[in-house]
C-alpha positions as CSV (number, residue, x, y, z in Angstrom):
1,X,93.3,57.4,128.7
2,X,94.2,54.5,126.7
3,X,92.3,52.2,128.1
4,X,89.5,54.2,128.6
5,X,89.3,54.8,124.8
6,X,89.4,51.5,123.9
7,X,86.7,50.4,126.5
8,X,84.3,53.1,125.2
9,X,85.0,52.1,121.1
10,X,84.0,48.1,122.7
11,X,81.4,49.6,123.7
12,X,79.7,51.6,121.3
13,X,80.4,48.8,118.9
14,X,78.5,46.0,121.3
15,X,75.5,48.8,121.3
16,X,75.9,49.1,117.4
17,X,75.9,45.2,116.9
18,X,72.7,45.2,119.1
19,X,70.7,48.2,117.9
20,X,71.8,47.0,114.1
21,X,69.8,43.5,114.7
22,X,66.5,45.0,115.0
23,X,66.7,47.8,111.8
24,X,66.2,45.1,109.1
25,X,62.4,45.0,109.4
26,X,62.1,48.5,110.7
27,X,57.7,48.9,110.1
28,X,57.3,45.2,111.4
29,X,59.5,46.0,114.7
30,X,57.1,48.6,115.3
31,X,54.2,46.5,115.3
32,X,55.8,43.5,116.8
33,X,56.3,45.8,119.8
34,X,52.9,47.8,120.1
35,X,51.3,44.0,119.9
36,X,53.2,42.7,122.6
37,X,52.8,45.9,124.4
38,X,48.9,46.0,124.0
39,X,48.9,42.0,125.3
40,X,50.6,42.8,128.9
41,X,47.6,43.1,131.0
42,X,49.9,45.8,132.9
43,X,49.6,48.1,130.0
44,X,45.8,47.8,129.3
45,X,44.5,51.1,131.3
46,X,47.6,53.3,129.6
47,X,46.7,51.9,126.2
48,X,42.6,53.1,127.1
49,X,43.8,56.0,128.8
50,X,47.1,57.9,127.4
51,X,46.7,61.2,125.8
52,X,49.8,59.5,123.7
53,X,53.0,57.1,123.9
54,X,56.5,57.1,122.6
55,X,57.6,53.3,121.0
56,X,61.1,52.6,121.0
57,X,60.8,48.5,119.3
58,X,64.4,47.8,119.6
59,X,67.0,49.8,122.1
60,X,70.2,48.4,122.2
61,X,72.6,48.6,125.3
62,X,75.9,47.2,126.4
63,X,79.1,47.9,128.1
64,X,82.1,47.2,129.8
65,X,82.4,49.8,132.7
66,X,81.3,52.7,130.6
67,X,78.0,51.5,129.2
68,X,75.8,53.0,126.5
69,X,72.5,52.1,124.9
70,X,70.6,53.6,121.6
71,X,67.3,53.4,120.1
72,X,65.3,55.0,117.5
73,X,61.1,55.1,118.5
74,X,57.8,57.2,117.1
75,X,55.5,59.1,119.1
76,X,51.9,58.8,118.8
77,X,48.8,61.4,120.2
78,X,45.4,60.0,120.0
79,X,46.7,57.0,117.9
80,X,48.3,59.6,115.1
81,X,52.0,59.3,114.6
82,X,53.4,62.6,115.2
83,X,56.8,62.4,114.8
84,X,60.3,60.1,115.2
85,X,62.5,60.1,118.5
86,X,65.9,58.7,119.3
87,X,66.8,57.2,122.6
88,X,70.5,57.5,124.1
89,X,72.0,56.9,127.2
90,X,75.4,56.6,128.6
91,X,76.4,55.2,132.1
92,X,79.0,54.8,134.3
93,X,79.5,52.2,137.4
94,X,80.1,48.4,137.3
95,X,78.1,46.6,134.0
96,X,79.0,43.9,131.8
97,X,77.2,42.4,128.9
98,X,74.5,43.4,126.6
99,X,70.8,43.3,125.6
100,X,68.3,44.3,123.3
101,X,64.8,45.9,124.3
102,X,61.2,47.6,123.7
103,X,60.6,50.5,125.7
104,X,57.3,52.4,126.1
105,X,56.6,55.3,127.3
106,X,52.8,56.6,128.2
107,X,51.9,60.4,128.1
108,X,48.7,60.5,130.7
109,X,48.3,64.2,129.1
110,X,48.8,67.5,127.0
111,X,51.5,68.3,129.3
112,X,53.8,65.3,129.5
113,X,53.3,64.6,126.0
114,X,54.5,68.5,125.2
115,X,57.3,67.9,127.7
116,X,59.0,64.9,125.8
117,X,58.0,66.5,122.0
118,X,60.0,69.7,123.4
119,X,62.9,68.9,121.1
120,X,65.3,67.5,124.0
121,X,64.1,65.5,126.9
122,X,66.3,63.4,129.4
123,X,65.0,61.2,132.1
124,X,67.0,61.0,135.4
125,X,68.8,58.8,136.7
126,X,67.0,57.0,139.5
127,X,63.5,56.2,138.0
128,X,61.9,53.3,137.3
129,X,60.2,51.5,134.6
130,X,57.8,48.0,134.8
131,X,59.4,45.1,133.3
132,X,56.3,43.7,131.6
133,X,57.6,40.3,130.9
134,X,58.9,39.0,134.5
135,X,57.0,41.5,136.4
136,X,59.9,42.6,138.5
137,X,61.6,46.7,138.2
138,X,64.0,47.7,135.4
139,X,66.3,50.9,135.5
140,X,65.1,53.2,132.8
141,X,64.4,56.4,134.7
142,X,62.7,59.4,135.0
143,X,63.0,62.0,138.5
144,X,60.7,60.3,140.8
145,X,59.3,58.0,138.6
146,X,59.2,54.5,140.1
147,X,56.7,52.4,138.6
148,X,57.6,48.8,140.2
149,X,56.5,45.4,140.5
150,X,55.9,43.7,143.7
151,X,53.9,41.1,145.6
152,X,50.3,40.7,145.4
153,X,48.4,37.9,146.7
154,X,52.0,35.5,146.4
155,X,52.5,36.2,143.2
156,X,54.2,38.5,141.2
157,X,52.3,41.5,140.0
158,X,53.7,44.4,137.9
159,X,52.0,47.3,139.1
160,X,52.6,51.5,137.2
161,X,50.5,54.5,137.6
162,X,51.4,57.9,135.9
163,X,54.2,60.0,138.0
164,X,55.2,63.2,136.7
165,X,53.1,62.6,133.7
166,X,54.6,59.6,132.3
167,X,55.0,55.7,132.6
168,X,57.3,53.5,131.5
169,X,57.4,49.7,130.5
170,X,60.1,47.7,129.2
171,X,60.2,44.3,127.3
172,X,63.5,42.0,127.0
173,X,64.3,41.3,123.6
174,X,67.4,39.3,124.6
175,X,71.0,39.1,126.0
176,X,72.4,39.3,129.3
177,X,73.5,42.6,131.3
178,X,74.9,42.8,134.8
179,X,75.1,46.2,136.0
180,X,74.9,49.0,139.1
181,X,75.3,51.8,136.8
182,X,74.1,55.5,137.5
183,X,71.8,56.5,134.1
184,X,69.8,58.7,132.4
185,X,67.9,58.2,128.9
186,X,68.0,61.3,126.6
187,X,65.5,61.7,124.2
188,X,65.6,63.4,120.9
189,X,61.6,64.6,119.0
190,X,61.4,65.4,114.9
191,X,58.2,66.3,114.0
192,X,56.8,64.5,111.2
């Protein structure tokens, strides 16, 4: 129990040390991340499409066995921020290291967008997300949603459509993670 304690305190202090890094400029994180967002060619057709998005700029995650990872985003309908969200996650399984992100999440309609402002939303485990900057699939998870990358013509393509409402890209911000981890995201909604 010792042991265990002490690996989760490393822990959430690696994911505090990362999360803290991106809080100084909190209004330009959010715009450095919608502009690289709204460059990936991969994203183009959510950004002309989406009934709304949720923008997480910087999510931090690290651990050492027991892994965790924290963000704090806004949600946006019709280009009108709605409200603030916080990302969490905790997993367990084999992972070292630690790394800093931008997540985004697209709401194709009323529905999914009413799903994830419901107060409490969590993602499962399994799902995928589209790793906009190498092209190649990320763990970030939502029950049957696996938007991945693959081959196209001999090179590599990162390809999404909506599944259950919802698609999700990721952008590497920095660090190094190894990890075979079983995860869900959690997801908190305050209305502004």
């Amino acid at each position: 129990m010792k042991t265990f304690n002490s690996i989760l305190l490393a822990t959430i202090a690696l994911v505090a040390s990362i999360s803290f890094v991106g809080r100084a400029h909190a209004e330009d994180s959010y715009s450095d991340a919608l502009t690289t967002f709204q460059k990936a060619t991969e994203t183009h057709k959510f950004f002309n499409t989406a009934y709304g998005y949720a923008i997480f700029p910087t999510v931090g995650k690290g651990g050492i066995g027991i892994g965790a990872a924290y963000g704090k985003g806004r949600v946006y309908r019709g280009g009108v921020y709605t409200g603030d969200s916080s990302l969490t996650q905790v997993s367990i399984g084999f992972q070292l290291g630690g790394q800093a992100y931008s997540e985004i999440i697209f709401f194709k309609d009323a529905k999914a967008y009413n799903d994830f402002t419901s107060g409490s939303f969590e993602f499962g485990a399994q799902a995928s997300a589209v790793a906009i900057n190498v092209g190649a699939n990320a763990q970030a998870g939502t029950i049957g949603n696996s938007a991945g990358a693959g081959q196209h013509g001999g090179s590599q393509t990162a390809t999404a459509s909506y599944i259950n409402g919802m698609a999700v890209f990721t952008s590497a911000k920095g660090g190094l993670m190894f990890e075979a981890a079983l995860a869900g995201q959690s997801f908190t909604f305050d209305q502004k």
